[in-house]
BAVEX-506969 format. One line per 3 residues: number of its first residue (from 1); for each residue x, y, z of C-alpha. Coordinates in steps of 0.001 Angstrom, whole numbers, plus 524288, in hexadecimal, padded with zeros to 5 digits. Example, Ala and Ser with C-alpha at 12.3 -4.5 7.8 and 13.67 -1.06 7.14 Angstrom:
! BAVEX-506969
1> 8300C,7EE6C,81E78  83566,7FBDC,81BE4
! end
This chain:
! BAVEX-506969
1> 7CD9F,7F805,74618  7D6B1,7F0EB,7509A  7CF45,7E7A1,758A1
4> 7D0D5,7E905,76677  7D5EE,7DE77,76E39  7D433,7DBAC,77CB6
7> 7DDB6,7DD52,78566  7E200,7D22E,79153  7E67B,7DB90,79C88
10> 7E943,7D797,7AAA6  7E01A,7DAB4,7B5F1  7EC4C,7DCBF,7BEFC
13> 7F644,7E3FA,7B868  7F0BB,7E72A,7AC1F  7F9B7,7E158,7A0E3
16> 7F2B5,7DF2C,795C7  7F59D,7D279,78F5A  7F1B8,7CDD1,77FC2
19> 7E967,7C317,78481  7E241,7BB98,79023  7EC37,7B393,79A66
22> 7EAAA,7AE75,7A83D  7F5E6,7B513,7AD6A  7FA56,7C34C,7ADA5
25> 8085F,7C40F,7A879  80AE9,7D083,7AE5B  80636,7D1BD,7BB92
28> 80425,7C130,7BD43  7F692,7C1E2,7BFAF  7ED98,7B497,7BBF5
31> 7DF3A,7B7B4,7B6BB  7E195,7C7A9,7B5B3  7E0DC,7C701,7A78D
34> 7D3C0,7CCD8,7A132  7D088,7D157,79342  7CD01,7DF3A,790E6
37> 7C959,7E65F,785B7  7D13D,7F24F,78101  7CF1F,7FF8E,789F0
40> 7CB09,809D0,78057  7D4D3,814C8,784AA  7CF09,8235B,78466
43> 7D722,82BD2,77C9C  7DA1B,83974,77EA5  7D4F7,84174,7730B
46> 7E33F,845F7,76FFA  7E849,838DE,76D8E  7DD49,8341D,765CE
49> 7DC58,84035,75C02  7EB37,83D21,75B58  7EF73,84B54,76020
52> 7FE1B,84D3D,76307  800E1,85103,771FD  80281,85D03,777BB
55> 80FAC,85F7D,77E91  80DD9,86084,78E00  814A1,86934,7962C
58> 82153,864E1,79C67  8245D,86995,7AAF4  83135,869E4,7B290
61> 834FF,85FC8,7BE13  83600,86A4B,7C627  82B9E,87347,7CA7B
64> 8207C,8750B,7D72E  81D90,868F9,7DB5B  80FD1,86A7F,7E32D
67> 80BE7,85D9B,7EAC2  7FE29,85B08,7E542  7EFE9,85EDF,7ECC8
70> 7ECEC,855B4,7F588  7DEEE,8526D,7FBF0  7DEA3,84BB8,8088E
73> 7D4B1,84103,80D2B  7D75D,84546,81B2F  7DA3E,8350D,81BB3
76> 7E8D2,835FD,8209A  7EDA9,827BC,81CBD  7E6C8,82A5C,80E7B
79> 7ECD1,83601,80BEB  7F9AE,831D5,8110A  7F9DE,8276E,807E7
82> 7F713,82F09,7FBF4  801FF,8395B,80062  7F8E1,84390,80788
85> 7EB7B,842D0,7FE81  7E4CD,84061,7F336  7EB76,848A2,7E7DF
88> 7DFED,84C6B,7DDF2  7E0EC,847FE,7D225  7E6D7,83BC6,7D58F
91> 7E336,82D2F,7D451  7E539,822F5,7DF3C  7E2C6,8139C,7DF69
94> 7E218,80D43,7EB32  7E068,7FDAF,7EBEA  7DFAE,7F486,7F471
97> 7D9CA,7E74C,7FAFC  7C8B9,7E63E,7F9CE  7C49A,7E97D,805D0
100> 7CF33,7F255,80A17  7C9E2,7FDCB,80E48  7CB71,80406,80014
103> 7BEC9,80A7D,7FF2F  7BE1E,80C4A,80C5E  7C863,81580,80B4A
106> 7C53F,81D92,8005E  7B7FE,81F32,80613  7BDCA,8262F,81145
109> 7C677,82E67,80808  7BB3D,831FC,7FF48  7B472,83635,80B36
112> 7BD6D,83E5C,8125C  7BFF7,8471A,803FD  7B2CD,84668,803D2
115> 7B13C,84CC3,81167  7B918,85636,80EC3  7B316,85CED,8050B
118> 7B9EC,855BC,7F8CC  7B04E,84F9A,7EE06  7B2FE,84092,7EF4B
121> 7AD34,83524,7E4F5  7ADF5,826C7,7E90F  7AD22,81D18,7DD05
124> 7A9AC,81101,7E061  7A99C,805DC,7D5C5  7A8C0,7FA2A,7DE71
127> 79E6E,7FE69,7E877  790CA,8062D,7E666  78F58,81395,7EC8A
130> 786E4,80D64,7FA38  79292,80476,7FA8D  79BE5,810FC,7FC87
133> 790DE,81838,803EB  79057,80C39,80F6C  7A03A,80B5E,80FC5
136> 7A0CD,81A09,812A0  795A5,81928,81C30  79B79,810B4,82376
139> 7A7B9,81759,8217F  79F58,82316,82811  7A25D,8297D,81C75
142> 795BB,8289E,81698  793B1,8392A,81749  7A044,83CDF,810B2
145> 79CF3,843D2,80226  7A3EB,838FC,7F9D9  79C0F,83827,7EC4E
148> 79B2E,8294B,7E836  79711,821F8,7DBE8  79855,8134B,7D7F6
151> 79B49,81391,7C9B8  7A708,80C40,7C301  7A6F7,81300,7B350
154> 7B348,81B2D,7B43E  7AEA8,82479,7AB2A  7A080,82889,7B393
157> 7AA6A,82898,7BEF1  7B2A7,833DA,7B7F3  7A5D9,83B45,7B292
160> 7A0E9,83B29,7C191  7AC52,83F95,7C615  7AD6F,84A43,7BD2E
163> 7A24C,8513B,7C294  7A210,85A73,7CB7C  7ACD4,85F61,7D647
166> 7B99E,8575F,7D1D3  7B972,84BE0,7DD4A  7C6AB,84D0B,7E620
169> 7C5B7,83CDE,7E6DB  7C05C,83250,7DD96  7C0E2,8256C,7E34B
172> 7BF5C,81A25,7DA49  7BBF0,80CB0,7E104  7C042,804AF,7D98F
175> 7C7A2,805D9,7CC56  7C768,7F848,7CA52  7B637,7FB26,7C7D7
178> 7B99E,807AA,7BE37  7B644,804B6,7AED2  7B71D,80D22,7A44F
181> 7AECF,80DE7,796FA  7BC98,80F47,79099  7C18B,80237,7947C
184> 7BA5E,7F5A7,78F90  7BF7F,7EB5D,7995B  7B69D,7E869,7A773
187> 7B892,7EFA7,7B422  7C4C9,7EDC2,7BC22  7CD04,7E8B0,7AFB8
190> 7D8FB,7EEB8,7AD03  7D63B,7F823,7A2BC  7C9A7,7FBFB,7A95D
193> 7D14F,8015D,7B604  7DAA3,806B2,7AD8D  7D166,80F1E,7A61E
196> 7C99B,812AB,7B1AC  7D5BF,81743,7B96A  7D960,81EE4,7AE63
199> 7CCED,825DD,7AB85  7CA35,82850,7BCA4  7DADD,82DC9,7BD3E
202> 7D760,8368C,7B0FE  7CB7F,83C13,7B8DD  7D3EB,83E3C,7C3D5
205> 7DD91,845EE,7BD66  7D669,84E8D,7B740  7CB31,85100,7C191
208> 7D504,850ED,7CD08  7CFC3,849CD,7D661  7D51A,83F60,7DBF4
211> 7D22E,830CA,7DA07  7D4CB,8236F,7E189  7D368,817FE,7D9CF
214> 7D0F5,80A5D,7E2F3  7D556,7FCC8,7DC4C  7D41E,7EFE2,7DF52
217> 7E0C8,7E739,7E1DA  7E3FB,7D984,7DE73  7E72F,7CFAC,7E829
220> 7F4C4,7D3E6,7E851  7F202,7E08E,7ECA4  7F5A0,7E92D,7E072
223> 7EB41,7F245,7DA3E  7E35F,7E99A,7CEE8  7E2B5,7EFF0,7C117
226> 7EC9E,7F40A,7B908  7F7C0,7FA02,7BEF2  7F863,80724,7B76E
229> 7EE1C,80AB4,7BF33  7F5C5,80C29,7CBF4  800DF,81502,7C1EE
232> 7F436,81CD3,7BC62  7F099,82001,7CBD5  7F697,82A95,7D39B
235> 7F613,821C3,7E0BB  7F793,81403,7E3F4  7F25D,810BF,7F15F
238> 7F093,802B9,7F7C6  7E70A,80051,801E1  7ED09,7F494,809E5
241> 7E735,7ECEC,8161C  7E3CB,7E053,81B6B  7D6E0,7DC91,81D90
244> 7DAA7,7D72D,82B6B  7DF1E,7E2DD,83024  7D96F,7F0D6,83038
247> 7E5B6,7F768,82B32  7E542,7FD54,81ED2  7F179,8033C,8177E
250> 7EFD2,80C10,80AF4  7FD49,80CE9,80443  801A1,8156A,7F7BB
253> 808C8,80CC9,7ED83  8084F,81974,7E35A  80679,8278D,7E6C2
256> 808FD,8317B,7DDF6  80655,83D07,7E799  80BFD,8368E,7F256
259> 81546,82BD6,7F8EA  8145B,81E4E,7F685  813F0,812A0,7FF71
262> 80AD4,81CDA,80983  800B6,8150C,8125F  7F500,81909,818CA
265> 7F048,80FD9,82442  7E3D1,80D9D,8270F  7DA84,8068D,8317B
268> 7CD62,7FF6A,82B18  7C31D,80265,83548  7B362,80202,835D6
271> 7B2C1,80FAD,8304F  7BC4B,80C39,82542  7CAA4,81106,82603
274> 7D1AD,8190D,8300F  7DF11,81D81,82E82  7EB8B,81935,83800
277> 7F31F,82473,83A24  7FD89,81AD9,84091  7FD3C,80E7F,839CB
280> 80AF1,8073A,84254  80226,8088F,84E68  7F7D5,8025D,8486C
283> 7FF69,7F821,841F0  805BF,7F4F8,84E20  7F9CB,7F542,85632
286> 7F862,7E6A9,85ECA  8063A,7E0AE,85AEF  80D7D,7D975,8636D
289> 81896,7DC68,869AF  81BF3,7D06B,86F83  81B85,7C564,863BC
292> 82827,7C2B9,85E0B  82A52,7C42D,84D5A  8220B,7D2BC,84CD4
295> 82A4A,7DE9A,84947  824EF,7EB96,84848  829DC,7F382,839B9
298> 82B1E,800D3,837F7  826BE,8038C,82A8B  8243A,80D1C,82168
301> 81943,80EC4,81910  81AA8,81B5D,80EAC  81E82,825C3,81881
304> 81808,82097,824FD  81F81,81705,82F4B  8162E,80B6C,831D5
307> 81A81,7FFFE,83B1F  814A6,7F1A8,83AA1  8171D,7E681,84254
310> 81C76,7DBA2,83A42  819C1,7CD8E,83D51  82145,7C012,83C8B
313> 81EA4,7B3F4,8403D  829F0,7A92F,83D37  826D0,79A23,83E98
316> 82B2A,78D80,83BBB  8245B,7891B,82EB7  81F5B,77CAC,82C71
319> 82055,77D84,81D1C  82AC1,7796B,813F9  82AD4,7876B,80FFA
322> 82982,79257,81ADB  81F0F,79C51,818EA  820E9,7AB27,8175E
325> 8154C,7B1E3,81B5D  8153B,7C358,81993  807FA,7CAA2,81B89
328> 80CF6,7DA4E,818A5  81B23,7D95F,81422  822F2,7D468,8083C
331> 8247E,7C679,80798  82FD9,7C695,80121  836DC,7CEB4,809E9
334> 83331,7C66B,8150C  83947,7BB97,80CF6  84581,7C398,80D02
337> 8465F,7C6DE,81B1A  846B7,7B92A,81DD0  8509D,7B680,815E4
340> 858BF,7C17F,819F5  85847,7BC1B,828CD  85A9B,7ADF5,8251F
343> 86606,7B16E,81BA7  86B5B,7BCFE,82539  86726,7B8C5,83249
346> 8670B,7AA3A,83297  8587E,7A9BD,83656  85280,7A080,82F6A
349> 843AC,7A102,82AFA  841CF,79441,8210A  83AD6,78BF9,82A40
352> 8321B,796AD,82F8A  82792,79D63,82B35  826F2,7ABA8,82A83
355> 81A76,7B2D2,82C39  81A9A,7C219,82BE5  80EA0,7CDF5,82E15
358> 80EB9,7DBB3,82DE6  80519,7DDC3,836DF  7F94B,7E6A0,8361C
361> 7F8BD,7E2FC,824F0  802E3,7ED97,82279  80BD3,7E9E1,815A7
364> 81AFB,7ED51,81777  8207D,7EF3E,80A27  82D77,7F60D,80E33
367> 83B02,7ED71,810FB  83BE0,7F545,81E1B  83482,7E9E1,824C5
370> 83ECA,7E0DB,82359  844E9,7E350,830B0  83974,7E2F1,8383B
373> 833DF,7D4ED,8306B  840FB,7CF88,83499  84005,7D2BB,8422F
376> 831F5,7CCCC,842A8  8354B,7C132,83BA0  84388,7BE0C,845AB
379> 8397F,7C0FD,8512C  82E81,7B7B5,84E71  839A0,7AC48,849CB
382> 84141,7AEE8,85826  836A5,7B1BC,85F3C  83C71,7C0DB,86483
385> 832E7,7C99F,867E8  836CA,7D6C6,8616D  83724,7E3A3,868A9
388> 82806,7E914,866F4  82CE4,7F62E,86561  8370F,7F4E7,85C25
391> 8349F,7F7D4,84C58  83CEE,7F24A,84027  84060,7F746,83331
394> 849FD,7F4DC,82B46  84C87,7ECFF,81DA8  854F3,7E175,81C15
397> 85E8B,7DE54,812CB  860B7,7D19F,80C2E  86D37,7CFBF,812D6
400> 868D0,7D113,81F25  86A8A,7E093,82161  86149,7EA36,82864
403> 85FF3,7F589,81E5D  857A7,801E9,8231E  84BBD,80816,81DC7
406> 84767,815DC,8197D  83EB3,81C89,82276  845C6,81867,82F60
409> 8414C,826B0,838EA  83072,82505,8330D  832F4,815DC,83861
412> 837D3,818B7,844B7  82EBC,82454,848C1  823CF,81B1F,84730
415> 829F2,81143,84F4E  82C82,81A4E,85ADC  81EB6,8217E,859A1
418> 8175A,812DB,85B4A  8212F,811BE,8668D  82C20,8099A,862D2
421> 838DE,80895,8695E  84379,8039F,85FAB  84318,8006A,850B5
424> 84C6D,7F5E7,84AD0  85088,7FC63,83E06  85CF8,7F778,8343A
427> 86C3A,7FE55,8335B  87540,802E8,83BF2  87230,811B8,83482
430> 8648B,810F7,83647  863BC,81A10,841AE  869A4,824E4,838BF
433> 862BC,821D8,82C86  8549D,81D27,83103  8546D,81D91,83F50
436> 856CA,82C95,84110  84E2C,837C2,83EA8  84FF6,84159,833A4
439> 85386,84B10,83CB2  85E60,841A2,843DB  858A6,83EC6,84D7D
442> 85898,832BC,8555F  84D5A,825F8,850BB  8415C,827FB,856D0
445> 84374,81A5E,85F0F  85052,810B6,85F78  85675,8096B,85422
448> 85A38,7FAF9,85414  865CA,7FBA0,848CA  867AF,7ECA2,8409B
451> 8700D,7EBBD,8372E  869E6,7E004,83087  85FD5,7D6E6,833BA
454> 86839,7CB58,83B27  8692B,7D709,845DD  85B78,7D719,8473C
457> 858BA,7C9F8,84981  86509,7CA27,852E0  85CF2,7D4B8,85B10
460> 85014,7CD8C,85A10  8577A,7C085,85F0F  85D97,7C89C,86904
463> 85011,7CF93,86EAA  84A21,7C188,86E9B  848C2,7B71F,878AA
466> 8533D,7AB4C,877C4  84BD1,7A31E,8701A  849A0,7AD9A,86510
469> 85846,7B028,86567  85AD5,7A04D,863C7  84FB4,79FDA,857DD
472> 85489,7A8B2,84FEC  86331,7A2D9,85060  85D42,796F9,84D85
475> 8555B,79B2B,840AC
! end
């Protein structure tokens, strides 16, 4: 008989490597490396009695195509994100920062099912059941029919949850604590969340009822454990948020039964999380007007127009090497619009340092910011105060162009519902292609056409007092 060898897999990506070393050669991780012993794989009966398949039935491409059963939570930014409800039978993992609000928010979920009449089981494998039990009463949730257990063996978890009415949600807090008799290794390892994900996505298949799935992330930010998991899963969803401020954004990286990129905002509060139905005004709550290097961006986040104010702040550096400072946009791409306006504009940022903040802790991800970081970034090195009720959006080119963005009418609506009066955008054919309606109409407020970006630091030199106007010719 073959003796079985241990394996060396990686704690953050999962590669599995012939013997013990300090660094990951994969994923780059130091210290991630931990021996396990072999997983002893269940079988179907058919494969181990060595029985030939059966042929399956092959269907045509075309045919009804019925948009699957949805049940709401009656939490508009939750069901938003996961494309109008939870779909039964489907798995979801959400992640995100300790502390978040994680829990916080399932526990509201699992009550409001609950209250209406759907059977609802919380798992909890971090926290004992009076743990849950004081959350939800102070959540004033404490009367809602949600059936709770603290256990962490995967298989008792699927023999509970076999009895009875079929449960319309399973949550499972966290993963990470599931073990299974089938897998040797110690909680939280690799093959352990693999197994358990496998055996709690099985249940939900064949029971129907729908499962979320919450994992821990590393420091990075990315979901720990391997990363089949996040394929096995139906839905990806990130909870994001500072801990300074009380915004908190849940985004959809994978949705099978819905779009992608999707945020719900949210508002941490004393009784736990309350939804923004209007997240720009809330976002652009208390900024101010009057401070030269802020721009206000029209964004877009999945299908819904959000705007931010973006902030800049450009000063003389004392180092041998100036410092680039971004909190909630892509470093790198700040790095570019810099060199864009020294190469194409002549302004010249190498003794200065550069600070930049989206403000309110909302990440940008899309290039559409470009425009509007540039116009922050001229106005805090000049000193121009730019128009408080003007929006940007646009992307920049690396030689020097303004090229527009998708989604121009969604950006401007929510620019002239918060009451703006003009919006800076990029090309001379922008007011056909973005800035009118569908219907042809006219844009909902005025356009400021560039052509590239040396046209919008003309304009902000040009708004701005003499001295801005001689700063900027001299950078």
């Amino acid at each position: 008989m073959a003796k079985k060898t241990a394996s060396f897999i990686c704690q953050a990506c999962g590669a599995v490597h012939s013997r013990w070393q300090g660094k990951c050669d994969a994923c780059g991780a130091w210290n991630s490396i931990a021996e396990e012993s072999p997983a002893a794989v269940a079988l179907p009966a058919a494969h181990r009695s060595g029985r030939k398949g059966r042929p399956i039935e092959l269907q045509s491409l075309a045919g009804s195509n019925e948009s699957p059963p949805r049940t709401q939570t009656r939490i508009e930014e939750f069901d938003r994100v996961t494309g109008g409800g939870i779909v039964p039978g489907s798995v979801l993992l959400i992640g995100g920062d300790p502390g978040i609000g994680k829990s916080t928010l399932l526990i509201q979920v699992s009550a409001t099912l609950a209250r209406a009449g759907h059977r609802v089981i919380y798992v909890s494998g971090e926290e004992a059941v009076e743990q849950v039990r004081l959350r939800a009463e102070r959540l004033g949730l404490a009367n809602a029919p949600v059936e709770l257990a603290a256990e962490t063996n995967v298989e008792d978890i699927a023999a509970t949850l076999s009895q009875g009415r079929t449960p319309v949600l399973v949550v499972i807090d966290s993963i990470q604590t599931m073990w299974t008799d089938s897998a040797e290794s110690a909680p939280g390892t690799v093959t352990q969340v693999r197994s358990s994900a496998q055996i709690l996505i099985r249940y939900a298949k064949q029971a129907g009822a729908a499962v979320i799935l919450v994992g821990h992330v590393t420091k990075d930010g990315q979901i720990a454990g391997p990363r089949v998991v996040e394929h096995m899963v139906d839905a990806v969803l990130s909870f994001e948020g500072d801990g300074a401020h009380q915004f908190r954004i849940l985004r959809a990286q994978k949705n099978r039964f819905g779009p992608t990129d999707e945020i719900g905002v949210f508002e941490m509060t004393g009784l736990g999380l309350s939804e923004v139905p209007n997240p720009s005004e809330l976002f652009l709550s208390n900024r101010d007007r009057g401070a030269p290097g802020t721009a206000v961006y029209a964004g877009m986040e999945g299908t819904r127009p959000v705007l931010v104010e973006i902030q800049a702040l450009v000063v003389p550096t004392s180092l041998g090497t100036p410092r680039r400072a971004v909190v909630g946009w892509d470093p790198s791409r700040l790095s570019m619009v810099l060199a864009v306006l020294e190469a194409r504009c002549g302004i010249k940022l190498g003794g200065h340092d550069v600070h930049l903040n989206v403000a309110g802790g909302f990440r940008i991800s899309e290039p559409a910011a470009d425009l509007a970081v540039a116009a922050a970034l001229v106005s805090s090195l000049s000193g121009a105060v730019l128009p408080g009720d003007n929006v940007y959006f646009g992307e920049i080119s690396l030689t020097g162009a303004a090229r527009p963005v998708p989604h121009g009418p969604a950006r401007l609506k929510e620019a002239a519902k918060l009451g703006f009066a003009r919006a800076v955008v990029p090309d001379a054919k922008a007011k056909e292609r973005g800035g009118k309606e569908r219907d042809g109409g006219a844009p909902p407020i005025p356009l400021d056409v560039i052509g590239s970006l040396a046209d919008l630091v003309a304009g902000i030199a040009a708004r701005g007092p003499r001295r801005a106007t001689r700063a900027v010719e001299e950078a």
